[in-house]
C-alpha positions as CSV (number, residue, x, y, z in Angstrom):
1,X,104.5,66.7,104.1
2,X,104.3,69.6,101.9
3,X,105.7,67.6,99.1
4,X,102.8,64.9,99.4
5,X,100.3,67.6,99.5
6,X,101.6,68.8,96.1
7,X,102.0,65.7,94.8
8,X,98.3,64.7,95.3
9,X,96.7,68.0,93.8
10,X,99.0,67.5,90.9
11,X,97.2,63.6,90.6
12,X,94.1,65.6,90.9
13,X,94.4,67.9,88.5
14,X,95.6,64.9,86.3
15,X,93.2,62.8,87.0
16,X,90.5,65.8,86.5
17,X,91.2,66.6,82.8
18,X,91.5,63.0,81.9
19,X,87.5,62.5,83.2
20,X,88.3,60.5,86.3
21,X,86.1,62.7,88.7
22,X,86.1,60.1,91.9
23,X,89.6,59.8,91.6
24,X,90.5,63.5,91.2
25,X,88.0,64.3,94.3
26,X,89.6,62.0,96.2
27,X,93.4,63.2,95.7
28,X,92.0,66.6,95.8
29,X,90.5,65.8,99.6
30,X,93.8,64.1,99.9
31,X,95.6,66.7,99.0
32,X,93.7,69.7,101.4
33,X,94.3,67.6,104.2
34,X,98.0,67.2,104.2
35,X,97.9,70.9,103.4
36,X,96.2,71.9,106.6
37,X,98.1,69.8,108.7
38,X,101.6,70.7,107.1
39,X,99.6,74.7,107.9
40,X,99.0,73.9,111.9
41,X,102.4,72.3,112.4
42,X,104.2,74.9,111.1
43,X,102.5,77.7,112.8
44,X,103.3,75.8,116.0
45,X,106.7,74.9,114.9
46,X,107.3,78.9,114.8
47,X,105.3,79.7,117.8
48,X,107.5,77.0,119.6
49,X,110.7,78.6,118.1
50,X,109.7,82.0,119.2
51,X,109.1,81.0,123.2
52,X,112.8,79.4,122.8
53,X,113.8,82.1,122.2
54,X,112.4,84.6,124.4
């Protein structure tokens, strides 16, 4: 998930110096959500992990 996330801010920034702004916003918005959620399940991936092992 990670690896989409990157792959859309790299589109972004593509698409941003070549003058397509929708498009950029769009992969950028793209982009921060995959982030996030790649963020929340990996905090509770460890959390999880932890309790395992306790």
């Amino acid at each position: 998930m990670l690896r989409y996330a990157l792959i859309f801010f790299v589109v972004a920034l593509i698409a941003g110096v070549l003058g397509f702004g929708g498009i950029a916003a769009g992969a950028a918005g793209i982009a921060k959500i995959l982030f996030w959620i790649f963020a929340v399940l990996f905090v509770i991936s460890l959390i999880s992990n932890m309790l395992k092992k306790a």
